[in-house]
DRENNU-736422 format. One line per field, with one value per residue (C-alpha): residue in three letters; x, y, z; chain. Coordinates in nm, 4 decimals, padded with zeros to 6 digits, m for minus. Each point is the difference from the previous one (the first is absolute). Example, Ala and Ser with C-alpha at 12.3 -4.5 7.8 and 13.67 -1.06 7.14 Angstrom:
BEGIN
miba ala, ser;
east 01.2300, 00.1370;
north m00.4500, 00.3440;
up 00.7800, m00.0660;
guvex A, A;
***
This chain:
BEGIN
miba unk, unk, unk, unk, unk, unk, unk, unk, unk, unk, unk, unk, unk, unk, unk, unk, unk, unk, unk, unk, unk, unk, unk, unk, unk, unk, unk, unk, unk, unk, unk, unk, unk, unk, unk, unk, unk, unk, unk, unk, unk, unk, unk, unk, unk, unk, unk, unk, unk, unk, unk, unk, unk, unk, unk, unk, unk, unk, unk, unk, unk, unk, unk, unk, unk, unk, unk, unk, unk, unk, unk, unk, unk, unk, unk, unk, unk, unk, unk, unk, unk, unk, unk, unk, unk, unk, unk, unk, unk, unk, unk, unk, unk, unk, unk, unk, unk, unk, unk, unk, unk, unk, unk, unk, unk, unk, unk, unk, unk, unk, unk, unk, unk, unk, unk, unk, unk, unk, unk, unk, unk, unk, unk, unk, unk, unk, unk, unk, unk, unk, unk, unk, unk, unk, unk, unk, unk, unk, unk, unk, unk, unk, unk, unk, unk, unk, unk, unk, unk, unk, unk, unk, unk, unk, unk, unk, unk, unk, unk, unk, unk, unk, unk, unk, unk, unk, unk, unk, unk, unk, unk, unk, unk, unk, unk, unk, unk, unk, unk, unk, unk, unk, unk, unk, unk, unk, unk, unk, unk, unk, unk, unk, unk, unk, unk, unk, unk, unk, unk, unk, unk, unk, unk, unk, unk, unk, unk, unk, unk, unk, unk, unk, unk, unk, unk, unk, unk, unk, unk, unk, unk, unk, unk, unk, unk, unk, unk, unk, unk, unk, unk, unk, unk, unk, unk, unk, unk, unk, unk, unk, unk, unk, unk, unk, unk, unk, unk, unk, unk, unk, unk, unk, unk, unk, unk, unk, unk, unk, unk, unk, unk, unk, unk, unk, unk, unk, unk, unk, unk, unk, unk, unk, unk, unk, unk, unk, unk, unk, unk, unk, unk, unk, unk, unk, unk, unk, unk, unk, unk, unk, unk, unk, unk, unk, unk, unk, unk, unk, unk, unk;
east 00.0000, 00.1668, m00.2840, m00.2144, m00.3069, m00.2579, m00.1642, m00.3847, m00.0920, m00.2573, m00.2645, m00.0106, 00.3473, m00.0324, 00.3102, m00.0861, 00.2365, m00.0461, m00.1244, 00.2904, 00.1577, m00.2753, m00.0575, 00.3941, 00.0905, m00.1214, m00.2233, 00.2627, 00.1854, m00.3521, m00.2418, m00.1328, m00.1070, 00.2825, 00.2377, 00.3598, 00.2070, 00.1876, 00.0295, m00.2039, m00.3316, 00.0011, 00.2988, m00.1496, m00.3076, m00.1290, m00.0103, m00.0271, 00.2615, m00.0316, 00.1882, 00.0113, 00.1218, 00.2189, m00.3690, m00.1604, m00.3833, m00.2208, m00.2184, m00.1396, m00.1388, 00.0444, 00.2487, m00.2286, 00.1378, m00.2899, m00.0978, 00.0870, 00.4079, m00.0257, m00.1734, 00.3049, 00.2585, 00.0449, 00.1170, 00.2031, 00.1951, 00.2690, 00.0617, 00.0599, 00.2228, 00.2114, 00.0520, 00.1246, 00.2272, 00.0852, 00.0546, 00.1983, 00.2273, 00.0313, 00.0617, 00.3068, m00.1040, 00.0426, m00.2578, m00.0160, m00.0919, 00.2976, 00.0595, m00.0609, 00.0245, m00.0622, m00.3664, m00.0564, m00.2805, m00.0052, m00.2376, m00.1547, m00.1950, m00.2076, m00.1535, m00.2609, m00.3125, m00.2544, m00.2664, 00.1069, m00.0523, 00.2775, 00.3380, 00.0288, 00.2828, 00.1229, 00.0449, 00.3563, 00.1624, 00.2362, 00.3938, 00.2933, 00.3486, 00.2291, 00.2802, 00.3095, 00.1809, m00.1688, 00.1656, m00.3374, m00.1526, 00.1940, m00.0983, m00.3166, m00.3347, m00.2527, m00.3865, 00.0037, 00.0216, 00.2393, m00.0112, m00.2304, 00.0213, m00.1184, m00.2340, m00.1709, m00.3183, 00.0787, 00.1158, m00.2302, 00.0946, 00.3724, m00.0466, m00.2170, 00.2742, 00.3073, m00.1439, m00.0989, 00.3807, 00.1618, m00.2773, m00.2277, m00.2861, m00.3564, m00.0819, m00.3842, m00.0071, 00.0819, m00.2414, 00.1614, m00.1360, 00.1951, 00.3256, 00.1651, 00.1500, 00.3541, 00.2771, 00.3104, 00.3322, 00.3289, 00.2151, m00.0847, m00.2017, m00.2633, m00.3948, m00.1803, m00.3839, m00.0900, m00.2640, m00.2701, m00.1599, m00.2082, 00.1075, m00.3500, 00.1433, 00.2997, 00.2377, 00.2908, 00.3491, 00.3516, 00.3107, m00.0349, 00.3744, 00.2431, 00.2402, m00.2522, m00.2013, 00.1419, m00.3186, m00.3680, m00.1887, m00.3578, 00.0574, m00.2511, m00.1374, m00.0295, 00.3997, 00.0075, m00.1936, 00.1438, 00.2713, 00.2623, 00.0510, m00.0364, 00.3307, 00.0937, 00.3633, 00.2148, 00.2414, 00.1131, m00.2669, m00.2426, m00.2568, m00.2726, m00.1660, 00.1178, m00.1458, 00.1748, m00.1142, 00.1609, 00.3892, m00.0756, m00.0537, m00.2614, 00.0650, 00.0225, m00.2520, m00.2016, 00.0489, m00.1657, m00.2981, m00.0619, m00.0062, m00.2010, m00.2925, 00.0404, m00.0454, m00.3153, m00.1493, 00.0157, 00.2088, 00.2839, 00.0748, 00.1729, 00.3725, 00.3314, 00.0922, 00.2542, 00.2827, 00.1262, 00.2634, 00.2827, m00.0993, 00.3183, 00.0949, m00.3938, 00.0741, 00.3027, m00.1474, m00.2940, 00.0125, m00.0838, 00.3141, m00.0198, 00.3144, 00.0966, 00.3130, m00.2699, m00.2163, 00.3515, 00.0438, m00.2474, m00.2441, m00.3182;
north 00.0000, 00.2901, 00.2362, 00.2233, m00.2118, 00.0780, m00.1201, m00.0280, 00.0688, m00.2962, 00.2236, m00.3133, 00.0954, 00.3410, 00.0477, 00.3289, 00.2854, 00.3518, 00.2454, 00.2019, m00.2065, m00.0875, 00.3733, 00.0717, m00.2407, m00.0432, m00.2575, m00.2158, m00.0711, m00.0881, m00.0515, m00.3729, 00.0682, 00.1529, m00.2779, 00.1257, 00.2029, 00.2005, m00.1585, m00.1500, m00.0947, m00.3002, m00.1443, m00.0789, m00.1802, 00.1172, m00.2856, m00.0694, m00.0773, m00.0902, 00.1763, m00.2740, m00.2836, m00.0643, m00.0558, 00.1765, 00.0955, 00.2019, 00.1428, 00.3643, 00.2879, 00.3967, 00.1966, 00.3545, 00.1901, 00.2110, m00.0609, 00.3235, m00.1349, m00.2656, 00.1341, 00.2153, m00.3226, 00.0694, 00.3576, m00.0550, m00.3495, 00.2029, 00.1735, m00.3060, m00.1004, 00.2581, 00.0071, m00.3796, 00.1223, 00.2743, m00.2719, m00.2193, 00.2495, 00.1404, m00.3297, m00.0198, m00.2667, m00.0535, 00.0798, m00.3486, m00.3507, m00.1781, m00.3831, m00.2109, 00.2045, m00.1355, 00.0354, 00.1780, 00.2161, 00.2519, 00.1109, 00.3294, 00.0133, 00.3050, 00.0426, 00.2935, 00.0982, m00.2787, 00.2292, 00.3573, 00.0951, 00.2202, m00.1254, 00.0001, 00.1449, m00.3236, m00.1624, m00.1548, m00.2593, m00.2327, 00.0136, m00.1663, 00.0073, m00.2950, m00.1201, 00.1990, m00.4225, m00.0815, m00.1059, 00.1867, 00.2993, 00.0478, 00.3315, 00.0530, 00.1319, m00.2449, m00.1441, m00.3251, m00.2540, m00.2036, m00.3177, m00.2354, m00.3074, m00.3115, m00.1077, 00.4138, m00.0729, 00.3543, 00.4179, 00.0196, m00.3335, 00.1588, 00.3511, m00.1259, m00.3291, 00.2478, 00.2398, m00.2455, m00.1034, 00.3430, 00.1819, m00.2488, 00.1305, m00.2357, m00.0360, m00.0280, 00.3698, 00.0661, 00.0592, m00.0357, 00.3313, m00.0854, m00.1648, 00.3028, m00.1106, m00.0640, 00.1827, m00.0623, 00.0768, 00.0181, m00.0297, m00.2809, m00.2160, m00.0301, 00.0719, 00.1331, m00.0210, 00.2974, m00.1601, 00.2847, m00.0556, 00.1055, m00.0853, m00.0038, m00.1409, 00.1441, m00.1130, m00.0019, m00.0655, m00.0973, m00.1219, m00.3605, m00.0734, 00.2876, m00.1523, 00.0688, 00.3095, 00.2807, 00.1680, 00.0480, 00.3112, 00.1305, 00.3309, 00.1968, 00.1419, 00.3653, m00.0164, m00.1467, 00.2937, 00.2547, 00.1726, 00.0550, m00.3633, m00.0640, m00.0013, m00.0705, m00.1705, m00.0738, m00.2678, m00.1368, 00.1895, m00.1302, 00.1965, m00.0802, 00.1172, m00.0363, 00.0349, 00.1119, m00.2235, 00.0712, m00.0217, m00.2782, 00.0929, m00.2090, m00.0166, m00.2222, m00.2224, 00.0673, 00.3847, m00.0905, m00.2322, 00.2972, 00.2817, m00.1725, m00.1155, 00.3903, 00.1596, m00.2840, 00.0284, 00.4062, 00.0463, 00.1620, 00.3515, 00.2198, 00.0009, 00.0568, m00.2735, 00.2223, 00.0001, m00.3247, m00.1035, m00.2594, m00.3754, m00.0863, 00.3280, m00.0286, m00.3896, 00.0570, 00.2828, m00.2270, m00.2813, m00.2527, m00.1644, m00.1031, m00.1326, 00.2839, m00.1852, m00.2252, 00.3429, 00.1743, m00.2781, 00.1226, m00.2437, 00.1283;
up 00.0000, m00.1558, m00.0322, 00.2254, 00.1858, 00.2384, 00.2699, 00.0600, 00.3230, 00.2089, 00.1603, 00.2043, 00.1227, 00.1413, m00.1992, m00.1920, m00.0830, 00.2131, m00.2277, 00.0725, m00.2491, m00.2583, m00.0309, m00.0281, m00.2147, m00.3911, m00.0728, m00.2029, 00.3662, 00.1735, m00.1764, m00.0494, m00.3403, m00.1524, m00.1805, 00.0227, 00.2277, m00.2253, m00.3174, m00.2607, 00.1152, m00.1676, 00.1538, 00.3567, 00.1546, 00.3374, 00.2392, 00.3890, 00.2308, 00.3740, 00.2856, 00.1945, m00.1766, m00.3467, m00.1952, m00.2708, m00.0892, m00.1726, 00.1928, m00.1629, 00.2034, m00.1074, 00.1615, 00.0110, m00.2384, m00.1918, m00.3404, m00.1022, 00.0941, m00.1576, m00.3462, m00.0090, 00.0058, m00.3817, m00.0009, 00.3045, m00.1603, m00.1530, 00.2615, 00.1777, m00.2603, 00.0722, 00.3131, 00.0275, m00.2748, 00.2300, 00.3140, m00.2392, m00.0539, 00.3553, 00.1139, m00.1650, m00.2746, m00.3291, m00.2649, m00.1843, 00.2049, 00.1252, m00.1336, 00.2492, 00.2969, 00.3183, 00.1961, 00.3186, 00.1601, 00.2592, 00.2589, m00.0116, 00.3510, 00.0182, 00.3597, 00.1306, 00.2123, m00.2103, 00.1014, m00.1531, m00.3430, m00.1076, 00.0581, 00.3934, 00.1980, 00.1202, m00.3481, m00.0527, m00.2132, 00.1135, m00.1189, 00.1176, 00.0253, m00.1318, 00.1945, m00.1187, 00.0297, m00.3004, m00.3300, m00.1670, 00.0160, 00.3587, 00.2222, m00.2713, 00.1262, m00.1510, 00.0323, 00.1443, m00.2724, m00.2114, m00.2470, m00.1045, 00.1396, m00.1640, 00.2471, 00.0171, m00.2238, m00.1505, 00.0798, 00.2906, 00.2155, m00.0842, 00.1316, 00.3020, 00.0692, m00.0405, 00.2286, 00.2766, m00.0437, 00.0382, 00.2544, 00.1637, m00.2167, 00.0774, m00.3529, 00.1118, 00.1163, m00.3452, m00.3144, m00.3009, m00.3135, m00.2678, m00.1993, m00.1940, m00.3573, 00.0621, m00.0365, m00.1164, 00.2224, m00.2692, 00.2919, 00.1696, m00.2675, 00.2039, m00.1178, 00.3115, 00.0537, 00.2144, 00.2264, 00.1166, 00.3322, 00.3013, 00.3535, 00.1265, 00.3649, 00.0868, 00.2342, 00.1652, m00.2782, 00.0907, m00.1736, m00.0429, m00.1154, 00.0682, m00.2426, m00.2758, 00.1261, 00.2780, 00.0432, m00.1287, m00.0166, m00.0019, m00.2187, m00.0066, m00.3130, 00.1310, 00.0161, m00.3430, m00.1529, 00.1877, m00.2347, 00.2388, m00.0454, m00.3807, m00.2196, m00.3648, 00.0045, m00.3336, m00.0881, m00.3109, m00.2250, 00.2323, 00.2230, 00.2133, 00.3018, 00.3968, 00.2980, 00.3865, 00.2606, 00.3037, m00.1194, m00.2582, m00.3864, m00.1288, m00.4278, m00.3212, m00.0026, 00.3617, m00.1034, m00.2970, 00.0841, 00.3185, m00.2270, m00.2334, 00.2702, 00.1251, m00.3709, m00.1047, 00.3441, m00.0300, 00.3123, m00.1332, 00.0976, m00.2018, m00.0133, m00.1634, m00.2502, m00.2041, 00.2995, m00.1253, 00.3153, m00.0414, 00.0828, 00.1654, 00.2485, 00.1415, 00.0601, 00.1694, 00.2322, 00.0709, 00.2670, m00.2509, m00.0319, m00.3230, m00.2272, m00.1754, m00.1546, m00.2140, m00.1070, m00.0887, m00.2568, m00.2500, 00.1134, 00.1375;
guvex A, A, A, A, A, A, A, A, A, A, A, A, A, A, A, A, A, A, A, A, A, A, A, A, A, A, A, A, A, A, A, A, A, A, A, A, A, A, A, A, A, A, A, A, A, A, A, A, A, A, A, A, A, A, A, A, A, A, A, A, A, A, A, A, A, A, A, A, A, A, A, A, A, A, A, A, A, A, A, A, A, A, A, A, A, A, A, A, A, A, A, A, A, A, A, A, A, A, A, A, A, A, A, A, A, A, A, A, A, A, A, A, A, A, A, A, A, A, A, A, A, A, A, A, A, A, A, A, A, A, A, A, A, A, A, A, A, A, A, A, A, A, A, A, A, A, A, A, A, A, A, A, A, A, A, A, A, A, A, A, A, A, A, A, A, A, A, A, A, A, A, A, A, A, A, A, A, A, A, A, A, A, A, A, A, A, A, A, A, A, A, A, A, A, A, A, A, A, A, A, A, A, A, A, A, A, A, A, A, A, A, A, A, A, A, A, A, A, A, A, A, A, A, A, A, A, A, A, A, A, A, A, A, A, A, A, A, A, A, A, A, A, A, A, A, A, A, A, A, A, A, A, A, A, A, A, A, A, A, A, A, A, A, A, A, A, A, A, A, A, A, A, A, A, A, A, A, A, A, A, A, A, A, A, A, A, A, A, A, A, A, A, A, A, A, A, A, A, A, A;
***
């Protein structure tokens, strides 16, 4: 599964979205109706997958979006084409498919009052940062996730596995929105799923394995927005957005996928993407700790 899906939710379950989110995001992320994520509709099927166990099924309910958002899924499709061109390019991709690359999926846990209905002060997403020990990606601030596993039956048992493994996440507080289309990562050969989700029973996360993750964060998306903490770094004829969080530099591909939820969802606040800053001085003021030596190569 390489292209966008959805999830139906059971109104059996209880397990709706907040309408803090179905009125923030467009209906191609959401709604239960609308075919693809971000591509071409006819390249995904909406199905249903259970939070609490590695099954699928197809259960159909509507999500509340009105008919008037949904009539207008036609005029806004190009628009969504272009900005998961944009995110493929922030991310630090390449335009055309890799051969072969390898699978993975990452979480993208959205949490927030379930009973407001514009975005609620307390909304956050959850990041971490990757033990600066590792042979890959070392000192990075990431979403939970990693690769797909033979036994995951597909992005979302991936995204909700890896982050039980790296934060203690209980996949059954989680309801799964929607598989964005991959993208493709140059650098590390990897195509990642982006997996979309509400937290809808948050608690408590911790570092499973400190060898493998040094801490998790809830960031909240008020600090994402604010522009005090938004940057554009450079590198290589590369640029993308960044984001400050605390003294770690969030960027590449997380920069990417956050910017683009922030920009689709209507978050974004205005603010200066033509002071393009140096990729490797920020890194080394930051307290990611990641290994410049292997950036300084060429290789991004």
């Amino acid at each position: 599964m390489t292209q966008g899906q959805a999830w139906n939710r059971d109104a059996s379950s209880g397990l709706y979205l907040p309408k803090w989110l179905t009125n923030s995001l467009p209906p191609h992320l959401v709604s239960a109706d609308y075919a693809t994520a971000d591509q071409d509709a006819a390249a995904s099927v909406a199905v249903g997958h259970s939070t609490t166990g590695r099954t699928n099924s197809t259960n159909h309910a509507t999500t509340g979006h009105s008919e008037q958002q949904v009539a207008g899924r036609s005029v806004a499709s190009s628009s969504v084409k272009r900005a998961f061109a944009k995110l493929r390019r922030d991310s630090s991709t390449q335009e055309e498919p890799l051969r072969n690359p390898a699978r993975s999926a990452v979480l993208v846990l959205l949490s927030g009052d379930a009973q407001a209905h514009q975005r609620p002060e307390d909304a956050s997403v959850v990041l971490t940062h990757r033990a600066t020990t590792l042979r890959k990606h070392a000192g990075q601030m990431a979403f939970p996730g990693g690769r797909v596993d033979p036994e995951d039956v597909d992005e979302v048992d991936t995204a909700l596995r890896e982050a039980e493994e790296e934060t203690g996440l209980n996949r059954e507080t989680v309801t799964p929105v929607r598989v964005l289309n991959s993208i493709d990562i140059s650098r590390t050969g990897f195509a990642v799923n982006p997996v979309l989700a509400y937290w809808h029973a948050p608690h408590p996360l911790r570092v499973v394995d400190p060898g493998e993750t040094e801490s998790v964060l809830n960031v909240p998306i008020s600090h994402l927005t604010n522009p005090d903490n938004r940057m554009m770094l450079g590198y290589h004829g590369w640029t993308g957005p960044a984001f400050k969080v605390g003294d770690f530099v969030v960027w590449g591909f997380t920069g990417g996928v956050l910017s683009y939820l922030l920009d689709v969802a209507g978050w974004s606040e205005p603010w200066d993407e033509t002071n393009v800053q140096k990729l490797l001085p920020v890194l080394a003021r930051s307290a990611n700790g990641e290994k410049l030596s292997i950036l300084k190569g060429g290789r991004r």
